[in-house]
C-alpha positions in Angstrom: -28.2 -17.0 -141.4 -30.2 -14.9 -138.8 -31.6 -11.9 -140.5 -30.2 -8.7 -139.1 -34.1 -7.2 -138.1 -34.5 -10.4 -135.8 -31.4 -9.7 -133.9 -31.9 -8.6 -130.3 -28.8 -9.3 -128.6 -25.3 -8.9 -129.4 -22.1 -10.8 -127.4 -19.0 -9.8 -127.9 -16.2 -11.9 -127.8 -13.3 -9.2 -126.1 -9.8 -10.1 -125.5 -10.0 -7.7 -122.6 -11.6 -10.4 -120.9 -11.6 -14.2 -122.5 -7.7 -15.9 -123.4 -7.1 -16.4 -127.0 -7.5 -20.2 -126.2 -10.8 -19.9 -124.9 -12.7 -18.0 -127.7 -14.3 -20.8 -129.3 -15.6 -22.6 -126.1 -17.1 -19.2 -125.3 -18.5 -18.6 -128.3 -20.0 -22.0 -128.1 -21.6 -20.9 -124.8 -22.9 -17.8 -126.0 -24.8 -19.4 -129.2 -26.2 -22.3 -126.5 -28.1 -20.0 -124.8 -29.0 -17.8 -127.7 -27.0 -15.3 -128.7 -28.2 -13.2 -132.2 -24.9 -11.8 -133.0 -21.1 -12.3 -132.4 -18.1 -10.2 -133.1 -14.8 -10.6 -132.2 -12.7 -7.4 -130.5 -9.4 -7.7 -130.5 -8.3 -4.4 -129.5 -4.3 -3.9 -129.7 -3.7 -7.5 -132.0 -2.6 -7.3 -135.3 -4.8 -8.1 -138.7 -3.2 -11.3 -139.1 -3.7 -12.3 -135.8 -7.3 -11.2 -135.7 -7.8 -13.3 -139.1 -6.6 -16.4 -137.4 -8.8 -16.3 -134.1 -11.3 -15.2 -137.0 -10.7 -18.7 -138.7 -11.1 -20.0 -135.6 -14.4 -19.1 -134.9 -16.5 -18.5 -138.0 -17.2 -22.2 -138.6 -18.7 -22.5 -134.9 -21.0 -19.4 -135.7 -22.0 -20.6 -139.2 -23.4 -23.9 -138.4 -25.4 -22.2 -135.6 -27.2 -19.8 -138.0 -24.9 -16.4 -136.0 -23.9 -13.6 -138.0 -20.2 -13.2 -137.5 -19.1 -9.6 -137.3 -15.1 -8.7 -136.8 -14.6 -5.3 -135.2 -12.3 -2.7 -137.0 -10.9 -4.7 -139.9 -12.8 -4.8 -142.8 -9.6 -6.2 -144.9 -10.1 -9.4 -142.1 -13.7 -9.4 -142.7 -13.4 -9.6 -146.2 -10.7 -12.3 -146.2 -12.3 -14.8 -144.4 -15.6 -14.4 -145.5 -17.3 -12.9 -142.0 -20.8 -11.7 -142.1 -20.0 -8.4 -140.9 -17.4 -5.7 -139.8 -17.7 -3.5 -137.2 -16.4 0.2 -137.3 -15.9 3.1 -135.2 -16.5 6.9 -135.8 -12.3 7.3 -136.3 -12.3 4.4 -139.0 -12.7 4.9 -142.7 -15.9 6.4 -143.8 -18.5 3.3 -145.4 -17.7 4.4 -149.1 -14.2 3.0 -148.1 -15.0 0.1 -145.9 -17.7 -0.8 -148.6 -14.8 -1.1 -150.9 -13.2 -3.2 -149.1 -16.3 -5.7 -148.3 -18.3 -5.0 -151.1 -22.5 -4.3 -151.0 -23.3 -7.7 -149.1 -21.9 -7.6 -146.6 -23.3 -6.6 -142.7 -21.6 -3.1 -141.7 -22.0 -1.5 -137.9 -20.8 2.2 -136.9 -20.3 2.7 -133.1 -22.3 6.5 -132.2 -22.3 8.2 -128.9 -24.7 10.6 -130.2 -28.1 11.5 -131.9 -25.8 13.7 -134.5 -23.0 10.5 -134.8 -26.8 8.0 -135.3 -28.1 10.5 -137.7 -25.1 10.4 -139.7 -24.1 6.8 -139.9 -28.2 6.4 -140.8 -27.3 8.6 -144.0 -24.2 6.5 -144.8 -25.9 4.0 -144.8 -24.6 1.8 -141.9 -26.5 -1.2 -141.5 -27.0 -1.1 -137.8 -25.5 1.3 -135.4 -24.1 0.7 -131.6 -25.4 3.6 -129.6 -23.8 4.4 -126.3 -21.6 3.6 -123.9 -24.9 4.3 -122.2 -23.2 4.0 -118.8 -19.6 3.9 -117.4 -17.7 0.6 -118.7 -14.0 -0.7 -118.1 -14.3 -2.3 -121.8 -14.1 2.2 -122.9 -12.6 3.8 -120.2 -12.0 6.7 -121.9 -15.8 7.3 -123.3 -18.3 9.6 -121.2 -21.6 8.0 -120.6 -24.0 9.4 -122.3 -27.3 8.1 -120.6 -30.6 7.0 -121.2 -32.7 10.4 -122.2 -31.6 9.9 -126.2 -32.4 6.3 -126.5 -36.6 6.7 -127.4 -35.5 9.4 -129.4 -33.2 7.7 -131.4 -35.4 5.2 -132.2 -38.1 7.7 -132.9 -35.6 9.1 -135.8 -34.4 5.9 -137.3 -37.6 3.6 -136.8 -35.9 0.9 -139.5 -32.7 1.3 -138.3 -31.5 -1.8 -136.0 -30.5 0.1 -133.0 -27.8 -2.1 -130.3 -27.7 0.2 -127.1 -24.2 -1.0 -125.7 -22.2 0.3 -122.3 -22.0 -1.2 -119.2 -25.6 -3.0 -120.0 -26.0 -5.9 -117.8 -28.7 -7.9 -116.1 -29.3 -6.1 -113.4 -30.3 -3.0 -115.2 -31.6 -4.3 -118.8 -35.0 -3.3 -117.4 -34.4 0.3 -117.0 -32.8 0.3 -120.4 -35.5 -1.6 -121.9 -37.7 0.9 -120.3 -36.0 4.0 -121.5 -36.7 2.6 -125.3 -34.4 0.1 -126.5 -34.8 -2.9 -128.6 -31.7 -4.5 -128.5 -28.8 -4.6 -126.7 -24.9 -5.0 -126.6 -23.6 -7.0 -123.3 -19.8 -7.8 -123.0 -19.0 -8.3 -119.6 -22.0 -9.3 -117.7 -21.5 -12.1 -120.4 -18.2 -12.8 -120.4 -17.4 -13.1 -116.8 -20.6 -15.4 -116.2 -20.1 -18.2 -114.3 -22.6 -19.8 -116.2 -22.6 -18.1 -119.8 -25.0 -20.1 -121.1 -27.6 -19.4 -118.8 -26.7 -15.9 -118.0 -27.4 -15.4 -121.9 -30.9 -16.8 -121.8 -31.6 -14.8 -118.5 -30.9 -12.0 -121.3 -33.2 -13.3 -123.7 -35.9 -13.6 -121.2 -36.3 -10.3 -120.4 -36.0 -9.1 -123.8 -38.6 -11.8 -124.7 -40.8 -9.8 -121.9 -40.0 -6.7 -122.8 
């Protein structure tokens, strides 16, 4: 399995934009062109539902070498044996969620600020999402907070694997890269390539350069 440290980029496989039938032939795509990281969102589905698209996909990611990371349900995580949960600043605090997925196991904290990094740092959380950097259909309802925090950030939390997600595409990874970050979250630059695969190591090219 890819160590955590190594991972640069982060796909995310959301309902909000890929059919339930076509999650596996996506996450295919995404680990052919070389995708670190993949967690599945399923925003308004139940648990049981998200453990069976969750079934679905965790052989294709384990045979590629892809930590596996389900977003909100550490009960689901835990069941089937993912590498990872994902949780946001409403969701249980990590003494809970740790009880649930025991000491092993990856666990991410969503932050939207340098307070909200600084404190999932102390939890610990493994790695933190830090954004939405800019506006994003995928959180309507979150303000952008920018680029002036990200070196700083980083600065404050120098072992801490930092994914700067929101609205992060192609066509502006180099000013991101630029302000500080390391790695990055895409979702629907990703999702809605025409050619996934490709678009992915586009991705990986300019993080290679950066």
């Amino acid at each position: 399995m890819r160590p955590l440290a190594d991972c640069r980029l982060y796909g995310i496989l959301d309902l909000g934009y890929v059919a339930r039938d076509g999650l596996v032939s996506m996450a295919r795509d995404m680990i052919a062109g070389g995708v670190d990281l993949i967690q599945l969102r399923a925003k308004g589905h139940p648990p049981d539902a998200v453990e069976a698209m969750g079934r679905e996909i965790l052989p294709v990611t384990r045979d590629a070498g892809v930590p596996f990371i389900i977003n909100d349900w550490p009960q689901v995580a835990a069941a089937i044996g993912a590498d990872g949960v994902h949780v946001g600043q409403d969701d249980a605090p990590m003494a809970e969620v740790r009880g649930i997925v025991g000491p092993t196991m990856i666990v991410g904290r969503s932050t939207h600020s340098l307070d909200q990094a600084r404190a999932a740092a102390a939890e610990p959380a493994d790695y933190i999402g830090f954004g939405p950097l800019f506006a994003t259909p995928t959180k309507p309802d979150y303000v952008p907070i920018g680029m002036d925090d990200i070196r700083q950030v980083h600065e404050a939390h120098p072992s801490l694997p930092i994914f700067c997600i929101g609205g992060i595409k192609r066509d502006n990874l180099s000013t991101v890269l630029a302000a500080g970050a390391r790695r990055v979250v895409i979702v629907s630059g990703i999702l809605q390539a025409p050619d996934v695969a490709a678009y992915v190591r586009g991705v990986r090219a300019q993080l290679a350069g950066s």
